[in-house]
N, CA, C and O atoms as a GROMACS GRO file, in nm:
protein
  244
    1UNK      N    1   4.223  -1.301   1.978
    1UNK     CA    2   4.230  -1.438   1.933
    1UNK      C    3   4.091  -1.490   1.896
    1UNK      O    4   4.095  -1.584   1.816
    2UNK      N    5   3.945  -1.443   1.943
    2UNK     CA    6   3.833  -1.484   1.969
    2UNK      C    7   3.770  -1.435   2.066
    2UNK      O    8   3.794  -1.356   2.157
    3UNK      N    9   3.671  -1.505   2.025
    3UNK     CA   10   3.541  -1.398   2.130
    3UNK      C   11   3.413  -1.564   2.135
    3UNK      O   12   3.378  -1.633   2.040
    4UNK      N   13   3.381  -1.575   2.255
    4UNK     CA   14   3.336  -1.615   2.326
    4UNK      C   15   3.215  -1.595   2.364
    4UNK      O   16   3.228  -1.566   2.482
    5UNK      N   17   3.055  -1.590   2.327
    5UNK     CA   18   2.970  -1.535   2.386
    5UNK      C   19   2.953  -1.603   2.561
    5UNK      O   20   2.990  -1.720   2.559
    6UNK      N   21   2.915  -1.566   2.686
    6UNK     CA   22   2.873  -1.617   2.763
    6UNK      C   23   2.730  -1.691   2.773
    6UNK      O   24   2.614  -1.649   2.783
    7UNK      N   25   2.780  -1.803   2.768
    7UNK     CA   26   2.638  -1.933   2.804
    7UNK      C   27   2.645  -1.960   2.878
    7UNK      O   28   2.748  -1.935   2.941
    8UNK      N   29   2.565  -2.018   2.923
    8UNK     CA   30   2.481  -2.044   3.077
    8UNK      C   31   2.510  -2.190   3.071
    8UNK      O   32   2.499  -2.238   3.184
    9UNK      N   33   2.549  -2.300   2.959
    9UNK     CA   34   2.601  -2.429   2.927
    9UNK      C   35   2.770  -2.432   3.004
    9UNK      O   36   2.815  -2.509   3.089
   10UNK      N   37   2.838  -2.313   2.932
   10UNK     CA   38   2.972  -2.274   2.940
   10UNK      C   39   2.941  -2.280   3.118
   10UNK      O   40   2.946  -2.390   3.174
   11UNK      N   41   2.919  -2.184   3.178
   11UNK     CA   42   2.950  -2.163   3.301
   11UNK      C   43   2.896  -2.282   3.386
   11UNK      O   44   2.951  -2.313   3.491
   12UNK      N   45   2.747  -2.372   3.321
   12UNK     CA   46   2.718  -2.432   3.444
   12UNK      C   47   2.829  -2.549   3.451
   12UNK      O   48   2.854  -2.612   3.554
   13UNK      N   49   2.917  -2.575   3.278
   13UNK     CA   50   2.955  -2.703   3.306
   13UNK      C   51   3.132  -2.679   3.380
   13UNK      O   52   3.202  -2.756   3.446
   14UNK      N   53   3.154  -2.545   3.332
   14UNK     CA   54   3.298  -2.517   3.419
   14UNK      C   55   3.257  -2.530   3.572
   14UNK      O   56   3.306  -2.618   3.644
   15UNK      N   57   3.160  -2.433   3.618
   15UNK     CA   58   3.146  -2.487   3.766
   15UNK      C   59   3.124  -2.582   3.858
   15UNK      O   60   3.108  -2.589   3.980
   16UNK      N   61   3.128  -2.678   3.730
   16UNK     CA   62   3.073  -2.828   3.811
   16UNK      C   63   3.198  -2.886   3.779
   16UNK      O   64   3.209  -3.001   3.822
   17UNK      N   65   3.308  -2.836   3.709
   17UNK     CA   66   3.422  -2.899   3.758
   17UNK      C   67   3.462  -2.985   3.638
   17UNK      O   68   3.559  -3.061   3.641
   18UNK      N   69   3.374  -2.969   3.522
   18UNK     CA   70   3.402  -3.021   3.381
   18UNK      C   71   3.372  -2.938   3.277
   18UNK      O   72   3.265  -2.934   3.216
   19UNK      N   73   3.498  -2.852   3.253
   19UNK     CA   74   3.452  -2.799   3.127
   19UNK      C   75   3.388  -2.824   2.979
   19UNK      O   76   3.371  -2.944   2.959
   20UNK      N   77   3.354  -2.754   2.886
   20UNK     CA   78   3.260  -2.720   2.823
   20UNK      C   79   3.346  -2.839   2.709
   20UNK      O   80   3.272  -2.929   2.668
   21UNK      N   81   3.472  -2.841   2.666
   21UNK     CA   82   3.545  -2.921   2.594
   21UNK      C   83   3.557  -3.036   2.613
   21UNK      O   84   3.561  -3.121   2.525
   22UNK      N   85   3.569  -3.068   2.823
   22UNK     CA   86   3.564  -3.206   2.832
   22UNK      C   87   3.413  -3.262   2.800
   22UNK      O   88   3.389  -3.351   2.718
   23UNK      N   89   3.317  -3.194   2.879
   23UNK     CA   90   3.218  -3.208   2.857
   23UNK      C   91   3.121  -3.264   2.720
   23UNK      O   92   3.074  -3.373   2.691
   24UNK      N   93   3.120  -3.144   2.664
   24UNK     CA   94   3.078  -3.166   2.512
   24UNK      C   95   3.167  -3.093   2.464
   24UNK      O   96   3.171  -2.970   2.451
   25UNK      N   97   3.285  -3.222   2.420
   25UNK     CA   98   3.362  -3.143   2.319
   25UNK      C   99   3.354  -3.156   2.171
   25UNK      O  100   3.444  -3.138   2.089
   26UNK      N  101   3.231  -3.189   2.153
   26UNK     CA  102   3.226  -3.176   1.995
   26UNK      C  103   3.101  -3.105   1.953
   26UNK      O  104   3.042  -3.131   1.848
   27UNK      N  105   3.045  -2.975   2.074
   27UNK     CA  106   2.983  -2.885   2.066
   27UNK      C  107   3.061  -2.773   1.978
   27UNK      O  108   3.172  -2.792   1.928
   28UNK      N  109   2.971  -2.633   1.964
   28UNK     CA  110   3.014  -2.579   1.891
   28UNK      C  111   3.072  -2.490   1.967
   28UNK      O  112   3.144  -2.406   1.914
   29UNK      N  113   3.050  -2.493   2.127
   29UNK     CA  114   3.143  -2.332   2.197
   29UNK      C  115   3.261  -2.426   2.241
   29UNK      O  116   3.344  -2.379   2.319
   30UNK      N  117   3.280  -2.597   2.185
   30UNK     CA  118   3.419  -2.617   2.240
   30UNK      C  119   3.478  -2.622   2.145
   30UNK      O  120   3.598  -2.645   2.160
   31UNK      N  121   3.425  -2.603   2.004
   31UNK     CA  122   3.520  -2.603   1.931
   31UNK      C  123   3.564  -2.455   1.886
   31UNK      O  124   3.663  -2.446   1.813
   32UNK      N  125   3.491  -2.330   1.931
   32UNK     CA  126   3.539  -2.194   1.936
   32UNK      C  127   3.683  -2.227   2.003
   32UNK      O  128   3.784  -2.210   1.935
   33UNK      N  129   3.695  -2.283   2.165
   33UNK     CA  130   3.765  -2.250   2.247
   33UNK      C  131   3.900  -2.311   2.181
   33UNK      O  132   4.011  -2.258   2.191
   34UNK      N  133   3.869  -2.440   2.108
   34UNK     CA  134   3.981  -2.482   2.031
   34UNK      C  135   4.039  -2.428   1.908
   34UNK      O  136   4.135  -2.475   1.846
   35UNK      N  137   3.976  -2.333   1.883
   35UNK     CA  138   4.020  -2.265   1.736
   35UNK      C  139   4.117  -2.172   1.791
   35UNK      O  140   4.234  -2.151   1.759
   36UNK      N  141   4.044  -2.121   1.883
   36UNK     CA  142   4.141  -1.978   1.984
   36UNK      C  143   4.255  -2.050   2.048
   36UNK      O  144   4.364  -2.002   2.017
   37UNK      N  145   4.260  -2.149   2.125
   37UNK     CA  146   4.374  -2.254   2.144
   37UNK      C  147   4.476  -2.282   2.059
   37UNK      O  148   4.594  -2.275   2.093
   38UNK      N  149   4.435  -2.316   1.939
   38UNK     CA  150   4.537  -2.328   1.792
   38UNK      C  151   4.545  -2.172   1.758
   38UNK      O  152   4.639  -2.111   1.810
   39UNK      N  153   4.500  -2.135   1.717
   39UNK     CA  154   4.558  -1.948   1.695
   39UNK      C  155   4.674  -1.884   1.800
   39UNK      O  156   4.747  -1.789   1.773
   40UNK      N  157   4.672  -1.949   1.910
   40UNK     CA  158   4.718  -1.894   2.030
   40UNK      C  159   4.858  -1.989   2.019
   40UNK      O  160   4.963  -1.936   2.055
   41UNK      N  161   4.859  -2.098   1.980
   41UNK     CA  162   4.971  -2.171   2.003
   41UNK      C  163   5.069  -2.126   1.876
   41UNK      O  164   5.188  -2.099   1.892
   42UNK      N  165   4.997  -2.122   1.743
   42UNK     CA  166   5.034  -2.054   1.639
   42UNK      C  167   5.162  -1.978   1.701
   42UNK      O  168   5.284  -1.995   1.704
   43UNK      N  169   5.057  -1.873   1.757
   43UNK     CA  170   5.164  -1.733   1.770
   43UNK      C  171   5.309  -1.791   1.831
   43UNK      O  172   5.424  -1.765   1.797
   44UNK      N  173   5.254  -1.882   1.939
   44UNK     CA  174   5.378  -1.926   2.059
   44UNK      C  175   5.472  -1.967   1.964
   44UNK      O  176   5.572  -1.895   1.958
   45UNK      N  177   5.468  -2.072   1.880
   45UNK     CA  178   5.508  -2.152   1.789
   45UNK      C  179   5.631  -2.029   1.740
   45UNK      O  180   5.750  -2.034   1.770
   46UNK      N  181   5.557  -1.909   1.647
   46UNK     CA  182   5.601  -1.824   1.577
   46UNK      C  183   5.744  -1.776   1.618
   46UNK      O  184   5.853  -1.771   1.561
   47UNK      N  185   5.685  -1.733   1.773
   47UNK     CA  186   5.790  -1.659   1.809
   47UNK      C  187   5.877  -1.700   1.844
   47UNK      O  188   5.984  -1.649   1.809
   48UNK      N  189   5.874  -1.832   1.943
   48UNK     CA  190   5.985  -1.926   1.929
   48UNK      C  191   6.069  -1.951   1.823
   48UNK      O  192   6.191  -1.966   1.824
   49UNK      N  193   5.972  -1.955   1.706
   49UNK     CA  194   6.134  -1.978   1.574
   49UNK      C  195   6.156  -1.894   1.562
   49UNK      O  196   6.273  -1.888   1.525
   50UNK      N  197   6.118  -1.813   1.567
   50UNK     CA  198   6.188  -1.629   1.597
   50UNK      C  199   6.302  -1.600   1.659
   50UNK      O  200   6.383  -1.527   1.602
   51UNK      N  201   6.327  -1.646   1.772
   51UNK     CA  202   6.444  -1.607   1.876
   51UNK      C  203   6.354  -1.536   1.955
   51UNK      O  204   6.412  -1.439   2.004
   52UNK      N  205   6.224  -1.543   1.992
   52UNK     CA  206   6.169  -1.455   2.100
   52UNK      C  207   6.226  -1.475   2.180
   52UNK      O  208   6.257  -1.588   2.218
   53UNK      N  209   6.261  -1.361   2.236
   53UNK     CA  210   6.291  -1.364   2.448
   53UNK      C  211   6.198  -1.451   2.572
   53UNK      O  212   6.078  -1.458   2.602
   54UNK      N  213   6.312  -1.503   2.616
   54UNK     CA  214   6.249  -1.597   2.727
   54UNK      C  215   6.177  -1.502   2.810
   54UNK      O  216   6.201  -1.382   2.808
   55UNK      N  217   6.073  -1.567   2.898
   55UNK     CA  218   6.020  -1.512   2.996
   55UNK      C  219   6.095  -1.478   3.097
   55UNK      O  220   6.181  -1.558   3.135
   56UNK      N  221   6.077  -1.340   3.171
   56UNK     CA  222   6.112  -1.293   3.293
   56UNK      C  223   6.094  -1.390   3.431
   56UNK      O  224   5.976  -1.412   3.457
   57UNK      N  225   6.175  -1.442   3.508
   57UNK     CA  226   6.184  -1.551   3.566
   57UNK      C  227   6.157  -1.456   3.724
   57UNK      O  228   6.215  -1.367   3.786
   58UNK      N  229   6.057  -1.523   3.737
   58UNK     CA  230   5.988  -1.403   3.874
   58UNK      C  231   6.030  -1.500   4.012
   58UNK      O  232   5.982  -1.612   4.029
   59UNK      N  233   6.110  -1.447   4.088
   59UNK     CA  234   6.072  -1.492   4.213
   59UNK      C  235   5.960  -1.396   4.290
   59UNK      O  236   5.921  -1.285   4.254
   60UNK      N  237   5.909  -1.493   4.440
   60UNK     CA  238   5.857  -1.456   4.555
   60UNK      C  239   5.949  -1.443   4.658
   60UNK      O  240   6.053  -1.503   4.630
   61UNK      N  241   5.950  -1.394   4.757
   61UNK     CA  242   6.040  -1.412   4.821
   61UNK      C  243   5.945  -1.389   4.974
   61UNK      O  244   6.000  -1.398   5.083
   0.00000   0.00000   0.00000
């Protein structure tokens, strides 16, 4: 879907409990994460009008 380099922005602002999108989301690694987000929903989208198969419904027991 994308590729992501690791920054040291990315990780310090996820570990503090605000990601990089909430954070600065009109940076340029939040708008990677949103391109890969829309590409990704794309597909979901796709297969749904497809007749894709539902997910396997997992219990724990």
């Amino acid at each position: 879907m994308g590729e992501i380099p690791l920054h040291i922005e990315i990780r310090e602002t996820s570990d503090g409990g605000r990601p990089i999108v909430v954070s600065r989301p009109e940076s340029e690694h939040a708008k990677v994460y949103r391109r890969i987000a829309d590409r990704l929903w794309e597909k979901v989208e796709a297969g749904l009008a497809a007749g894709a198969r539902p997910a396997p419904r997992i219990v724990v027991q």
